[in-house]
C-alpha positions as CSV (number, residue, x, y, z in Angstrom):
1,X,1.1,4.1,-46.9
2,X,3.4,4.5,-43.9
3,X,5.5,2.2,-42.8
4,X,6.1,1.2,-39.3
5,X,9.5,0.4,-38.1
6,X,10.3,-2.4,-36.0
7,X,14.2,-3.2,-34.0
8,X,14.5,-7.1,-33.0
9,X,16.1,-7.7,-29.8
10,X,16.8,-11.6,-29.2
11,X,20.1,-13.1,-29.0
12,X,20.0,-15.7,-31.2
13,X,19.8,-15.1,-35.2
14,X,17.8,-17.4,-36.5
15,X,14.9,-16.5,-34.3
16,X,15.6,-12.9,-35.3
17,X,15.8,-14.0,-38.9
18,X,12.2,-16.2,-38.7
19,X,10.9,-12.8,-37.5
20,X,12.1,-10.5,-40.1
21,X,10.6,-13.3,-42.5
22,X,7.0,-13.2,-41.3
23,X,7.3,-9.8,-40.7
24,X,8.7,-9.2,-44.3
25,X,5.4,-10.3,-45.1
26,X,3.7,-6.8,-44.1
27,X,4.2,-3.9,-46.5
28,X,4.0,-1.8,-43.7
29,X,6.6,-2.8,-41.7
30,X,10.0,-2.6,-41.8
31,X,12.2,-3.9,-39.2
32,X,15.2,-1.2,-39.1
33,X,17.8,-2.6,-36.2
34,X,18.7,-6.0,-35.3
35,X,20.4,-6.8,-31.7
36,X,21.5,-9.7,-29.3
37,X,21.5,-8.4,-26.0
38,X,20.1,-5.6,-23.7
39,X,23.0,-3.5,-23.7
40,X,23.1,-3.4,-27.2
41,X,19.7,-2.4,-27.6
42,X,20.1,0.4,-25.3
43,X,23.1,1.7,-27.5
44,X,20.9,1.2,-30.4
45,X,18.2,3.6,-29.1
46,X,20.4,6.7,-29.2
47,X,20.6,6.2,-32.9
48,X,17.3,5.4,-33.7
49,X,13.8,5.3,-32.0
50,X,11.4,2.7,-33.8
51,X,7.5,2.1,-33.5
52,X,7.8,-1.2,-31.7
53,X,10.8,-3.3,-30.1
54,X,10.4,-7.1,-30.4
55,X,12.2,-8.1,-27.1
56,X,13.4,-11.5,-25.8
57,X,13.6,-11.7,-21.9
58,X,16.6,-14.0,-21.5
59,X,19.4,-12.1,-23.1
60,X,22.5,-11.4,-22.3
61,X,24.1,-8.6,-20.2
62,X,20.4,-7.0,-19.9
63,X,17.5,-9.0,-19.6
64,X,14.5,-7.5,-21.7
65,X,12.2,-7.1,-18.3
66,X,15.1,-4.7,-17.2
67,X,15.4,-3.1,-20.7
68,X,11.7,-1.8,-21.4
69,X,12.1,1.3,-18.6
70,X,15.0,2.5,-20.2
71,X,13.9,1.8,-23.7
72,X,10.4,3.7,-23.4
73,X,12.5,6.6,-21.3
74,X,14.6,6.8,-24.7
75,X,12.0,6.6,-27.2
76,X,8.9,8.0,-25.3
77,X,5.8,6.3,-27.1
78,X,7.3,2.9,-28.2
79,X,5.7,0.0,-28.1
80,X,7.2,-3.5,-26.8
81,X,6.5,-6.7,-27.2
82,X,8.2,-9.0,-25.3
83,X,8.8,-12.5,-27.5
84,X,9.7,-15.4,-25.1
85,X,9.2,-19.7,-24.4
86,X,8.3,-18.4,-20.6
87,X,5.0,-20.1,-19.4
88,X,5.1,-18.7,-16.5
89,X,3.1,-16.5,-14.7
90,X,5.8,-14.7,-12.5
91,X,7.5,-13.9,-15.9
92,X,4.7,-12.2,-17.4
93,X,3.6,-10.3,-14.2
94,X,6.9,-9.3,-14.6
95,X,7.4,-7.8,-17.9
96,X,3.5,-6.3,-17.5
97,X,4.8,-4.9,-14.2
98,X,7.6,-3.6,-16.2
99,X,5.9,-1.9,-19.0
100,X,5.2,-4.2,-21.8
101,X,2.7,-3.7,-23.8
102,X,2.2,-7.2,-25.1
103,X,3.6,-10.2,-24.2
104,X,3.7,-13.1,-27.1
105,X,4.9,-16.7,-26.8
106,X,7.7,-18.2,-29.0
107,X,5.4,-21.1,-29.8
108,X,2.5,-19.1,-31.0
109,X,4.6,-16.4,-33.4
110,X,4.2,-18.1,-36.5
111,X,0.3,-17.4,-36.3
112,X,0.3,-14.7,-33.8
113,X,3.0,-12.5,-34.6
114,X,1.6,-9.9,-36.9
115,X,-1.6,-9.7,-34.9
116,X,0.5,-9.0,-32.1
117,X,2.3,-6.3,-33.4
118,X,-0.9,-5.1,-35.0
119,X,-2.8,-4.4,-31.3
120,X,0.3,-3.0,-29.6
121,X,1.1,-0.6,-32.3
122,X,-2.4,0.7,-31.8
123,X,-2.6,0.7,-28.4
124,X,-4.2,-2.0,-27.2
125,X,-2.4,-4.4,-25.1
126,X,-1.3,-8.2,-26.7
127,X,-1.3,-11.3,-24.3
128,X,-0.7,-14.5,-25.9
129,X,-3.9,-17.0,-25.9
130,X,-2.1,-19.3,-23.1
131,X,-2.2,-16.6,-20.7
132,X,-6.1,-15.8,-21.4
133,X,-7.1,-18.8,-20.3
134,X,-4.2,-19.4,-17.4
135,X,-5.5,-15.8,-15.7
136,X,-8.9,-15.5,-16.9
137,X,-10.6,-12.9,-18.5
138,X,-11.3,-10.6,-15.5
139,X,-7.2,-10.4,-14.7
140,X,-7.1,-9.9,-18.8
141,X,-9.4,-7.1,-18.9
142,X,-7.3,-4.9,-16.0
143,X,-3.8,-5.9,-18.1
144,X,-5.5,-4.4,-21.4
145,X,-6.8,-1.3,-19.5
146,X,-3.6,-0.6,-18.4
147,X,-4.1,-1.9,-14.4
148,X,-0.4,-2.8,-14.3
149,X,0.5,-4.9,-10.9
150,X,3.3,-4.0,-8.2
151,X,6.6,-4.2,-9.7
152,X,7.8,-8.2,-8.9
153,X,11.4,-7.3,-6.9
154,X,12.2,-4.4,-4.5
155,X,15.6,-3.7,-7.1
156,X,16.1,-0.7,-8.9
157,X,16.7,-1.1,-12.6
158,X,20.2,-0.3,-12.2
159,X,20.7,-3.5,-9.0
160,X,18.8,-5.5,-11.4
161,X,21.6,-4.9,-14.1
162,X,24.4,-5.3,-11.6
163,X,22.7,-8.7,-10.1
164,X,22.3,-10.5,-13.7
165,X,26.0,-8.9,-14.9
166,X,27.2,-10.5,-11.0
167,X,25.4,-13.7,-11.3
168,X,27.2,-14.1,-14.8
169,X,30.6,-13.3,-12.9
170,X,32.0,-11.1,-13.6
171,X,33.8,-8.9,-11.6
172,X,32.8,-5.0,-10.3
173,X,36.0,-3.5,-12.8
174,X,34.1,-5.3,-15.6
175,X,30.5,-4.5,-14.6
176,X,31.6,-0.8,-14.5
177,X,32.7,-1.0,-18.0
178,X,30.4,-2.4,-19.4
179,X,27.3,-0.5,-17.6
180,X,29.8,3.0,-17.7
181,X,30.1,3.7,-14.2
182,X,32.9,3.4,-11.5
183,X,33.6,0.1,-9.9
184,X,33.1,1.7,-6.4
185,X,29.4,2.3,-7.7
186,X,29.1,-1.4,-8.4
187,X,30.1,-2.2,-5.4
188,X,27.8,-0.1,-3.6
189,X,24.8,-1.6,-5.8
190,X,26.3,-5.2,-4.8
191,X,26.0,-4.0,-0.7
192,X,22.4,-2.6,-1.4
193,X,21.1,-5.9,-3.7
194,X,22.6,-7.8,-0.2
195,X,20.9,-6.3,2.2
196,X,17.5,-6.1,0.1
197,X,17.6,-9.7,-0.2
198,X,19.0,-10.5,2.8
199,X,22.1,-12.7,1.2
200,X,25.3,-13.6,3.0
201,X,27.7,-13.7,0.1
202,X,28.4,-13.9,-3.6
203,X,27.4,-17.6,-4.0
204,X,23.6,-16.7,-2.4
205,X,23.7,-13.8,-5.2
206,X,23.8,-16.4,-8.1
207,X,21.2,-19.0,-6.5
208,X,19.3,-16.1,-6.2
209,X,19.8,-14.7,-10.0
210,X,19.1,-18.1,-11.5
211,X,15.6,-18.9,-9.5
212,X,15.0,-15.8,-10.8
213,X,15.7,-16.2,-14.0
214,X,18.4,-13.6,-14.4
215,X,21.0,-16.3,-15.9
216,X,20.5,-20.4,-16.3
217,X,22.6,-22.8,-14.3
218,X,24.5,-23.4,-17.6
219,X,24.9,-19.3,-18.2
């Protein structure tokens, strides 16, 4: 039999641990990495490339619409789900936009979950049943044939990094560590994500990040 293997990307535990449970449940999977934010999932790809990546959007550091380019650039041919309590249609645009190859609810993983990971891992697209009958099956039939829309921001994965690790505040020394380049380069990113979005200052940044959903209001 083989197994697949499957890395969980959410930052809280006991979501990860309900998924390993139902998940557990399948012989022929095997979740192989654990995570609790972007970054750390990136790191975790140079060590191991698994079948499918469940991935939360709100995480810290790295959201999980900015993680899936550089996830699939690492492990060419893996598949993501993104798990999330979004109900909203700009957020799944978003993740489709990005990449995703499914895109599940929190609220519908207990019966969904395996299903889910089923269809991705053989190629068909996943959308959670809310969605189906939010978009209608015509918009449905593109996503599952691979019609992806316009990506949702003018931002390149890297601004969309430095505009979530901003909005979070901390400062361009600390962004540079943490993404491994020079503060100089942050501060360039921080000019360009300006001018894109045609903000004044820092505090425009943030109100910007949270309507967003890069960060919440209470981080």
């Amino acid at each position: 039999m083989t197994v697949r293997t499957i890395v969980l990307a959410d930052d809280h535990a006991i979501i990860r641990q309900g998924l390993k449970k139902i998940i557990e449940e399948d012989d022929s999977l095997r979740v192989v990495g654990e995570v609790g934010d972007g970054l750390e999932l990136l790191n975790l790809l140079r060590e191991t490339c698994p079948d499918c990546i469940i991935l939360d959007i709100s995480m810290p550091n790295l959201r999980g619409i900015e993680a899936i380019a550089e996830a699939k650039k690492r492990c060419p041919g893996v598949k993501i789900l993104l798990l999330t309590m979004h109900k909203n249609e700009q957020y799944f645009n978003c993740a489709m936009s990005a990449g995703a190859d499914g895109y599940l609810l929190k609220e519908d993983s207990d019966a969904e979950l395996l299903d889910a990971i089923s269809k991705v891992l053989d190629g068909d697209v996943y959308i959670s049943p809310y969605f189906i009958k939010l978009m209608g099956a015509e918009t449905i039939i593109s996503y599952k044939n691979k019609d992806r829309p316009a990506p949702c921001e003018p931002l390149t994965n890297r601004e969309r990094q430095v505009l979530k690790l901003v909005a979070e505040g901390l400062t361009s020394r600390a962004i540079a560590e943490k993404l491994s380049i020079s503060a100089r380069t942050v501060e360039h990113h921080r000019a360009n994500l300006m001018k894109k979005l045609n903000l004044k200052n820092a505090a425009d940044l943030i109100r910007y990040a949270i309507s967003k959903g890069y960060v919440t209001p209470n981080g």
